[in-house]
C-alpha positions as a Markdown table, in Angstrom:
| # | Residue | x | y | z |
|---|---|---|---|---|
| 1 | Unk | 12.5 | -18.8 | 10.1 |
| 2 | Unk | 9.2 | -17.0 | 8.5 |
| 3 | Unk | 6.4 | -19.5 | 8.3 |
| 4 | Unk | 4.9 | -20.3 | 4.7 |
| 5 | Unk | 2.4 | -17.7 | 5.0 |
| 6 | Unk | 4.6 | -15.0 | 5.7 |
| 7 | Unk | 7.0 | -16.4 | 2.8 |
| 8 | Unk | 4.3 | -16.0 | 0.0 |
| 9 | Unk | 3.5 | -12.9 | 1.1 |
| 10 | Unk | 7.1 | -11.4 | 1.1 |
| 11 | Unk | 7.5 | -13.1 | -2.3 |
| 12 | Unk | 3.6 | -11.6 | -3.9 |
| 13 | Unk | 5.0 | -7.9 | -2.6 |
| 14 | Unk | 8.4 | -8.8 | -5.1 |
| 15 | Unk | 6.0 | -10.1 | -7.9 |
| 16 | Unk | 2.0 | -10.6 | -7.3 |
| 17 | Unk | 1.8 | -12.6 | -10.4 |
| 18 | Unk | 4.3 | -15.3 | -9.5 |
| 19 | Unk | 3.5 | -18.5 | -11.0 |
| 20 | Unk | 3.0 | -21.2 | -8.3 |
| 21 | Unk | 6.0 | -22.8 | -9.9 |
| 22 | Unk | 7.9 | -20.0 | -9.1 |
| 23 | Unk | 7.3 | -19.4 | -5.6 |
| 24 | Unk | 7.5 | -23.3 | -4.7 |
| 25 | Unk | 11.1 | -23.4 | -5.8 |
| 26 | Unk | 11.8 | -20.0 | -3.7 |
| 27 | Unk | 9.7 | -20.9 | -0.4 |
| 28 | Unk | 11.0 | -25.2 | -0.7 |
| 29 | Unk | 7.7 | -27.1 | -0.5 |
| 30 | Unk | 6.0 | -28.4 | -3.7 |
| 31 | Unk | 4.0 | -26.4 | -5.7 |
| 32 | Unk | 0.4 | -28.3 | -4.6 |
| 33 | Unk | 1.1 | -27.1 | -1.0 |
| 34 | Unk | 2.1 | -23.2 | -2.4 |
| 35 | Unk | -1.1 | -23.3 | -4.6 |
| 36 | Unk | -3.2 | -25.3 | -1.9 |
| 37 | Unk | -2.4 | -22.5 | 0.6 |
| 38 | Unk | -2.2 | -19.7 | -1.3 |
| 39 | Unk | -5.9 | -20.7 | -2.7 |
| 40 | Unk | -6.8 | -20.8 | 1.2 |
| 41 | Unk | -5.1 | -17.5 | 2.2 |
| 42 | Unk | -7.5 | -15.9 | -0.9 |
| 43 | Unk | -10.6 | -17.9 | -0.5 |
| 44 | Unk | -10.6 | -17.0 | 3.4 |
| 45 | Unk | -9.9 | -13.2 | 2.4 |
| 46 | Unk | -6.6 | -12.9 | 4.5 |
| 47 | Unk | -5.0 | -11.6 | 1.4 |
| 48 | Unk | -5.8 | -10.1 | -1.5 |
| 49 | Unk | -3.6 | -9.4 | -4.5 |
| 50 | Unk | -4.9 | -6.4 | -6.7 |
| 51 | Unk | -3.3 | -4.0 | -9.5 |
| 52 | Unk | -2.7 | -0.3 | -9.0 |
| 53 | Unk | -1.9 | 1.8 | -11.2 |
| 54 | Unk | 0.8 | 4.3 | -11.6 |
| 55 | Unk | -0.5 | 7.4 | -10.1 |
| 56 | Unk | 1.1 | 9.6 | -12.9 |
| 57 | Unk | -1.1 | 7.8 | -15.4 |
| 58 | Unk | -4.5 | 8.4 | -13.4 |
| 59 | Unk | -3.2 | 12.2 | -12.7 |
| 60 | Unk | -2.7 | 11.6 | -9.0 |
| 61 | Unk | 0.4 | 14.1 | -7.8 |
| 62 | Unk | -0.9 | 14.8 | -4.4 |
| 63 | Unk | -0.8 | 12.8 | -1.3 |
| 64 | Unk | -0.9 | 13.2 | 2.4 |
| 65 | Unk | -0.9 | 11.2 | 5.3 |
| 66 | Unk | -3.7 | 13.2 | 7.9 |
| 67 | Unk | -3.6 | 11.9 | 11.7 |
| 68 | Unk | -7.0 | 13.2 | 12.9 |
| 69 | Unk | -8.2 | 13.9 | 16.6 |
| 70 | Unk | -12.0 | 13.4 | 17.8 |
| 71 | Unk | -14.1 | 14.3 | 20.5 |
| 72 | Unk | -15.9 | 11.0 | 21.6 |
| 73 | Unk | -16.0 | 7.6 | 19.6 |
| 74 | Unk | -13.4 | 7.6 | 16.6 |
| 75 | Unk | -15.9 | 5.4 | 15.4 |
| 76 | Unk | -18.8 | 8.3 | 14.4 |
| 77 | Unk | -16.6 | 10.1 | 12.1 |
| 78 | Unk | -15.1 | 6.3 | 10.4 |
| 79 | Unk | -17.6 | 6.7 | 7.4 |
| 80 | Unk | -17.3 | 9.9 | 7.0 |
| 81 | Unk | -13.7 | 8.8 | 6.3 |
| 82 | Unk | -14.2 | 5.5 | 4.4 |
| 83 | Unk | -16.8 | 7.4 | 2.0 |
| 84 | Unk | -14.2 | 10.0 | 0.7 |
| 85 | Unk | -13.0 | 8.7 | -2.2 |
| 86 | Unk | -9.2 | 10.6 | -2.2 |
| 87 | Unk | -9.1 | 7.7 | 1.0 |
| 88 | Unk | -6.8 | 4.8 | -0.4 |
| 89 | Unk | -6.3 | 4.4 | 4.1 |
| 90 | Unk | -8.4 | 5.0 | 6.7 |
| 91 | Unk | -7.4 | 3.1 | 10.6 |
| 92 | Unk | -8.3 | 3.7 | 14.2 |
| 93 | Unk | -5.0 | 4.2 | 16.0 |
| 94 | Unk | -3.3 | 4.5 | 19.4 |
| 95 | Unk | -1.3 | 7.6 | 20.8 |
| 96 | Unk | -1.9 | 11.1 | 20.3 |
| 97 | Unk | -4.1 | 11.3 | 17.5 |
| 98 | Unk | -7.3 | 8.8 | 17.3 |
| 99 | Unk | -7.3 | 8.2 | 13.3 |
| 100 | Unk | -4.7 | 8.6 | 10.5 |
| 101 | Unk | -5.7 | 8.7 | 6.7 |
| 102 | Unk | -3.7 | 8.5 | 3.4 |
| 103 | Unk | -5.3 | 10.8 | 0.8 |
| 104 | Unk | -4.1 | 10.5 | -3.2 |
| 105 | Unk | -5.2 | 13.7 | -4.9 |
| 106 | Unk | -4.6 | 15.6 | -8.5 |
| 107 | Unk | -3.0 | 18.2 | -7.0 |
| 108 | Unk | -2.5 | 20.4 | -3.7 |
| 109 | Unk | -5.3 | 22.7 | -4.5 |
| 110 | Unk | -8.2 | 19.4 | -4.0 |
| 111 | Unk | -5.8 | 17.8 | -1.3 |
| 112 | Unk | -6.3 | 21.3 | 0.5 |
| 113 | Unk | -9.9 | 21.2 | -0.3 |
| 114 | Unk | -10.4 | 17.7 | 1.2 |
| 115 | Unk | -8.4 | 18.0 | 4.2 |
| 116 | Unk | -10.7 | 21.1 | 5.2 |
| 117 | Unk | -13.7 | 18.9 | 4.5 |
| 118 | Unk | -12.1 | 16.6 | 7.0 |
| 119 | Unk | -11.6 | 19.5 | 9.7 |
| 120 | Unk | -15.6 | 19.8 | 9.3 |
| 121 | Unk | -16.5 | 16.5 | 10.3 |
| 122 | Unk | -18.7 | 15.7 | 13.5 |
| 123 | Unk | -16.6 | 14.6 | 15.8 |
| 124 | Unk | -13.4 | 16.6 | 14.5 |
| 125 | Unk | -11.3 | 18.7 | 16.7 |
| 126 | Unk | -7.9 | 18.8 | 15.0 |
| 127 | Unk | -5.9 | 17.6 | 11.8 |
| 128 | Unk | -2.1 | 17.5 | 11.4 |
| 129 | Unk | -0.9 | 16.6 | 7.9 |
| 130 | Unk | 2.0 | 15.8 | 6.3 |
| 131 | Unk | 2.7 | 16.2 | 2.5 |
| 132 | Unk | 5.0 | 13.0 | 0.9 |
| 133 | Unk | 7.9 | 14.2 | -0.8 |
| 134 | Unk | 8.1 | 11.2 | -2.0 |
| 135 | Unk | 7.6 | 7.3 | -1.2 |
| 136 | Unk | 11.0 | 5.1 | -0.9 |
| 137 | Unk | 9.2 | 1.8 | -0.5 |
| 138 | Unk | 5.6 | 0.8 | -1.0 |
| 139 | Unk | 4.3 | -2.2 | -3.0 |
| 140 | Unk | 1.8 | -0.2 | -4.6 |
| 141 | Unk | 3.4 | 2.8 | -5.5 |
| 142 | Unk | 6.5 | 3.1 | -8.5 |
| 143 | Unk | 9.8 | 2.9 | -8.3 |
| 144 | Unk | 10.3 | 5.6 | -11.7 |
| 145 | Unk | 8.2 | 8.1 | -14.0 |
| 146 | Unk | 5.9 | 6.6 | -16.8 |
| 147 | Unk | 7.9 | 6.7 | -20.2 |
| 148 | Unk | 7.6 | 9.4 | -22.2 |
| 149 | Unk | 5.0 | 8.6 | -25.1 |
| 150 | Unk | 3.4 | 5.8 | -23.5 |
| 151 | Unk | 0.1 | 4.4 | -24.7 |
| 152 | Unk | -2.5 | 2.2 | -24.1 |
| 153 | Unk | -5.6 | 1.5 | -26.2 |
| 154 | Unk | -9.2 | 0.0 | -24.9 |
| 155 | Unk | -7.8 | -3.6 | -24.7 |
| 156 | Unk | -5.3 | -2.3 | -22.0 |
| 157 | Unk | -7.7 | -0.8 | -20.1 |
| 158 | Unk | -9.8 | -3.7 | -19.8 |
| 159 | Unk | -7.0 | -5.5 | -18.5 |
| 160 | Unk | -5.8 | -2.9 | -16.2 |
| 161 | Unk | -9.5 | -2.9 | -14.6 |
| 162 | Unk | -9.5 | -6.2 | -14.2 |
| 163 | Unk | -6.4 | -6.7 | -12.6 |
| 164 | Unk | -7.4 | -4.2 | -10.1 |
| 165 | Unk | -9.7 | -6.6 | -8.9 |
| 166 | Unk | -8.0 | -10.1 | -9.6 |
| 167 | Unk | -4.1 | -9.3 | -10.1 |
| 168 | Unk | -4.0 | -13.5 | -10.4 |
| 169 | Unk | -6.0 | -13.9 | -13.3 |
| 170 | Unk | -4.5 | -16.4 | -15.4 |
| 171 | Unk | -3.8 | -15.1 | -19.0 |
| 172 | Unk | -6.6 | -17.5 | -20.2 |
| 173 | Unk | -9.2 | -16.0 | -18.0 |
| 174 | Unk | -7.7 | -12.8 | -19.2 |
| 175 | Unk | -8.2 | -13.7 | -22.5 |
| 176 | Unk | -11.5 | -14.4 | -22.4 |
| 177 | Unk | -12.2 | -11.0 | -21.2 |
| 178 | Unk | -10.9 | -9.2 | -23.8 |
| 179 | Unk | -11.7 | -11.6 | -27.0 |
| 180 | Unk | -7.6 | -11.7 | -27.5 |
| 181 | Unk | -5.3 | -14.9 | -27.1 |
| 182 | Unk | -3.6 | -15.4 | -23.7 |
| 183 | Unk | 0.2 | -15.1 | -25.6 |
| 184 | Unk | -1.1 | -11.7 | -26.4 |
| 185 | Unk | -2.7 | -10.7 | -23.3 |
| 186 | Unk | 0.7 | -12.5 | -21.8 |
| 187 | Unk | 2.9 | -9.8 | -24.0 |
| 188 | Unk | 0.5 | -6.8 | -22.7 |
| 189 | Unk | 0.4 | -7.9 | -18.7 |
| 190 | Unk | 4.2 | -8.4 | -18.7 |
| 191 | Unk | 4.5 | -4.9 | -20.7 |
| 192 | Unk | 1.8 | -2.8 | -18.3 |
| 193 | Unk | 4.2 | -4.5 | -15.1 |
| 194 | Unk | 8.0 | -3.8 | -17.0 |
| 195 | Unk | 6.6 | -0.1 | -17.1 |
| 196 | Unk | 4.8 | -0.2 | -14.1 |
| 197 | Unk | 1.8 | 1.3 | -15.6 |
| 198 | Unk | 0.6 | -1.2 | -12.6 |
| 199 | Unk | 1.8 | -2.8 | -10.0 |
| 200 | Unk | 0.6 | -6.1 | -8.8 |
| 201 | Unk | 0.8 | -7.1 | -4.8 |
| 202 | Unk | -1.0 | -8.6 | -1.8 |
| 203 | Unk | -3.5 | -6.2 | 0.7 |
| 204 | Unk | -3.5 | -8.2 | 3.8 |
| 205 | Unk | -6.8 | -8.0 | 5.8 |
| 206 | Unk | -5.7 | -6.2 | 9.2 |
| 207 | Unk | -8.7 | -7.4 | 10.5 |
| 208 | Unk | -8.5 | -10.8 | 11.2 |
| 209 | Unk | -7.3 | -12.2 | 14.4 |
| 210 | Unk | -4.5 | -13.8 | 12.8 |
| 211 | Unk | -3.2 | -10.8 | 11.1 |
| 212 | Unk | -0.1 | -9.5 | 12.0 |
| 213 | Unk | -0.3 | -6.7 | 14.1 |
| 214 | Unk | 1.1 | -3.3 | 12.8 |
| 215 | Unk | 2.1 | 0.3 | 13.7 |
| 216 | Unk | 3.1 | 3.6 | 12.2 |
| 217 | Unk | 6.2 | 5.3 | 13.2 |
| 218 | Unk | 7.3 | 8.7 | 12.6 |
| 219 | Unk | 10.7 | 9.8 | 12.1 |
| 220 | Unk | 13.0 | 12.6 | 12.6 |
| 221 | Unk | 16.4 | 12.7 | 11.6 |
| 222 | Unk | 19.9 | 14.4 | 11.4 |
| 223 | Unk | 21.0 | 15.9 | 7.6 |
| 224 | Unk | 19.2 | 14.1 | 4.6 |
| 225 | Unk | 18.4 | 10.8 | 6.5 |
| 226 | Unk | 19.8 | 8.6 | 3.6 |
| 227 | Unk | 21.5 | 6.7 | 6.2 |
| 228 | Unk | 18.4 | 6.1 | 8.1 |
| 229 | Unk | 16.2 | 5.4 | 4.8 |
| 230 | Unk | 18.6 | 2.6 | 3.7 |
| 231 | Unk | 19.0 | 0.7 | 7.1 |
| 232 | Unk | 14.9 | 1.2 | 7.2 |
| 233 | Unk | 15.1 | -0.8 | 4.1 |
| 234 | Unk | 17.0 | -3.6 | 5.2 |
| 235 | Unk | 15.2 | -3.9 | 8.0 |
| 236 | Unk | 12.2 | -6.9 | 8.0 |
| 237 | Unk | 8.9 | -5.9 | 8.9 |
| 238 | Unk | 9.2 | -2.6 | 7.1 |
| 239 | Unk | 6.3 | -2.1 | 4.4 |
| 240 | Unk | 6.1 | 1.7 | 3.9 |
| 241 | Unk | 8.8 | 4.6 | 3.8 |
| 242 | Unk | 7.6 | 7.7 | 2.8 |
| 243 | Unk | 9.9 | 11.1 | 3.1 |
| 244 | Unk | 7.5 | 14.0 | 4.1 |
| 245 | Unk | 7.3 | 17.6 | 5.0 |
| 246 | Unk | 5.6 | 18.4 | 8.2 |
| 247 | Unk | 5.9 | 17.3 | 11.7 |
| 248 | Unk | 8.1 | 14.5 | 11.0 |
| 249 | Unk | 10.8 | 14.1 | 7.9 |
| 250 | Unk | 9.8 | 10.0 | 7.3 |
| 251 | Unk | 7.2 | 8.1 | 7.6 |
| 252 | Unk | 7.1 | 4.4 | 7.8 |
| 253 | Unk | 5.0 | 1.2 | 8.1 |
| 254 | Unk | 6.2 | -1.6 | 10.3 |
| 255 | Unk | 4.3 | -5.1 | 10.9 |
| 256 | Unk | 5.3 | -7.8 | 13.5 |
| 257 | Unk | 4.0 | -10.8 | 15.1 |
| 258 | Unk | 2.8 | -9.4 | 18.0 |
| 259 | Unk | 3.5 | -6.5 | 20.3 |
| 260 | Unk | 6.8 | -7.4 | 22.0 |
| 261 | Unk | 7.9 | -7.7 | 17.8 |
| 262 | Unk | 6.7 | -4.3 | 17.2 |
| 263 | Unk | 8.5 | -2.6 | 20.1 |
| 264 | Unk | 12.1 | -4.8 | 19.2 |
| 265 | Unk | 11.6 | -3.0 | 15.4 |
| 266 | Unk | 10.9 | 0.1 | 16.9 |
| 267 | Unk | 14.0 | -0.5 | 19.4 |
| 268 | Unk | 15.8 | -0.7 | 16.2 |
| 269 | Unk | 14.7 | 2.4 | 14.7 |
| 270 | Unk | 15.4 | 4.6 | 17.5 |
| 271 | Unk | 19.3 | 3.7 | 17.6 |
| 272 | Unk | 20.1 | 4.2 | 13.8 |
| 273 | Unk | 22.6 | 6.7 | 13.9 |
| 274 | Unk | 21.1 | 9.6 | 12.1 |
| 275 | Unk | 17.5 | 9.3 | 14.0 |
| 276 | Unk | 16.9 | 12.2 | 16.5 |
| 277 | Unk | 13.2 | 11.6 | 17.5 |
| 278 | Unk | 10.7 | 8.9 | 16.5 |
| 279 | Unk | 6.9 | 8.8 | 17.2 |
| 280 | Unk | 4.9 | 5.8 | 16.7 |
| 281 | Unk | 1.0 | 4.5 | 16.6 |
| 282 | Unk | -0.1 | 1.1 | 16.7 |
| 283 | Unk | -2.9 | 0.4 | 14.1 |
| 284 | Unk | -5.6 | -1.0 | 15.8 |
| 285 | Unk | -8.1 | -1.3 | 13.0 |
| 286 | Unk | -7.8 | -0.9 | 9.2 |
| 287 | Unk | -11.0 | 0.0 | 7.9 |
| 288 | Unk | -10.4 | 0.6 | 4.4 |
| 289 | Unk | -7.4 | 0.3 | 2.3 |
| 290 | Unk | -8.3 | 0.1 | -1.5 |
| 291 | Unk | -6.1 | 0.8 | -4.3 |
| 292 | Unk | -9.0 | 0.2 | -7.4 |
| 293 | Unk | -9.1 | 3.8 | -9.6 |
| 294 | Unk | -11.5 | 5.0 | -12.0 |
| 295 | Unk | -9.0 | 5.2 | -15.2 |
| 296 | Unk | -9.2 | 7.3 | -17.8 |
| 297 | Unk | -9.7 | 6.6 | -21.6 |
| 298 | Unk | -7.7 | 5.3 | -24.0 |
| 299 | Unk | -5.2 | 7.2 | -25.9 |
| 300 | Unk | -2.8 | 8.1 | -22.8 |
């Protein structure tokens, strides 16, 4: 059985803004434990729980996960990589390739332009990319299109900024932010979530010793893969599916206790029916994962 931990962090990834109420009656202890070590998981920085925003609505369309191969230390080219600000991902990895990125661009054109700026780093020898179709799961990425005619005005924005740094925030703090009263800045939270103008989930700090540890696999498959996508869904440990063109037709996430979990998920993977090849990487060290956004004005 997960430990309470892992339980609060299953049930942020469902709904980051869970009251402690909430998650007591899901996870069976009392709400002073949930909140007592929920405070602690924050406080200590093991978790984080920010907003992001729908890509469509900050006119991102491009993105691209870019395994990198260096001559020498991985770790002379690392802030090169940190500093680019398409990087929502940057980790030192094992197997073939030393580094992998996630890049979220406007459009092909800059992602082109920024993966060549990558090929010309010290260090540098080779790039393989592959462009997402499309992602199937991710906390921080939507599940539909922005509604046609959406809006937001100033007061939005404010929130959506500072949500991206908090996503707890109680309505009251909110409210003092934004010179409203916490039923109304109640109404416009659960309205910017309902639309998922943001999304509001935990970033886990990779690197503490306690983290779980985590790898990326890469998947080939037989037809269309749906069958593979929706037993990679029911599947626990999974964080990320993305479908992509390139080397490999999905891409996914896993975490796991330890090792030996890792390679029993990855087992897993490699006897679903419709998966021909899979590649994986163990993440060895996250160095940045950020999902804040300059946003644009009001009036969208």
């Amino acid at each position: 059985m997960p430990d309470l931990d892992e339980q609060l962090v299953e049930l942020l990834q469902l709904d980051g803004r869970a009251s402690y109420s909430e998650l007591a009656e899901r996870t069976g202890v009392s709400r002073a434990v949930v909140a007592g070590r929920l405070s602690t998981l924050i406080r200590t920085g093991a978790v984080r729980v920010v907003a992001a925003v729908h890509p469509e609505f900050l006119g991102l369309q491009a993105y691209a996960h870019v395994s990198i191969h260096t001559a020498g230390a991985a770790a002379d080219t690392i802030p090169a990589l940190v500093d680019l600000p398409a990087a929502v991902f940057v980790s030192a990895v094992s197997g073939e390739h030393d580094l992998v990125v996630e890049l979220r661009l406007p459009n092909q054109r800059e992602l082109y332009a920024t993966v060549a700026v990558i090929r010309g780093l010290p260090g540098v020898v080779s790039v393989n990319t592959l462009l997402y179709v499309d992602v199937v799961t991710g906390v921080f990425m939507p599940g539909k299109p922005l509604p046609e005619g959406l809006r937001v005005d100033g007061v939005d924005l404010e929130l959506m900024t500072a949500l991206q740094r908090d996503g707890r925030l109680s309505y009251r703090e909110l409210a003092d932010r934004v010179g409203l009263s916490a039923s109304s800045v109640r109404s416009r939270v659960t309205s910017l979530v309902e639309y998922q103008v943001v999304r509001i989930g935990p970033v886990l700090n990779r690197r503490l010793r306690s983290a779980k540890a985590a790898a990326g696999v890469g998947i080939n498959v037989d037809g269309d893969g749906i069958r593979a996508i929706a037993a990679l869904r029911e599947l626990r440990g999974v964080e990320f599916i993305a479908r992509t063109i390139g080397r490999f037709d999905l891409v996914a996430t896993i975490s796991a206790d330890s090792a030996l979990g890792l390679h029993q998920v990855i087992d897993s993977l490699k006897s679903l029916e419709d998966v021909v090849r899979l590649d994986s990487w163990i993440h060895l060290e996250v160095v940045k994962e950020r999902y804040e956004w300059p946003l644009p004005t009001a009036g969208r």
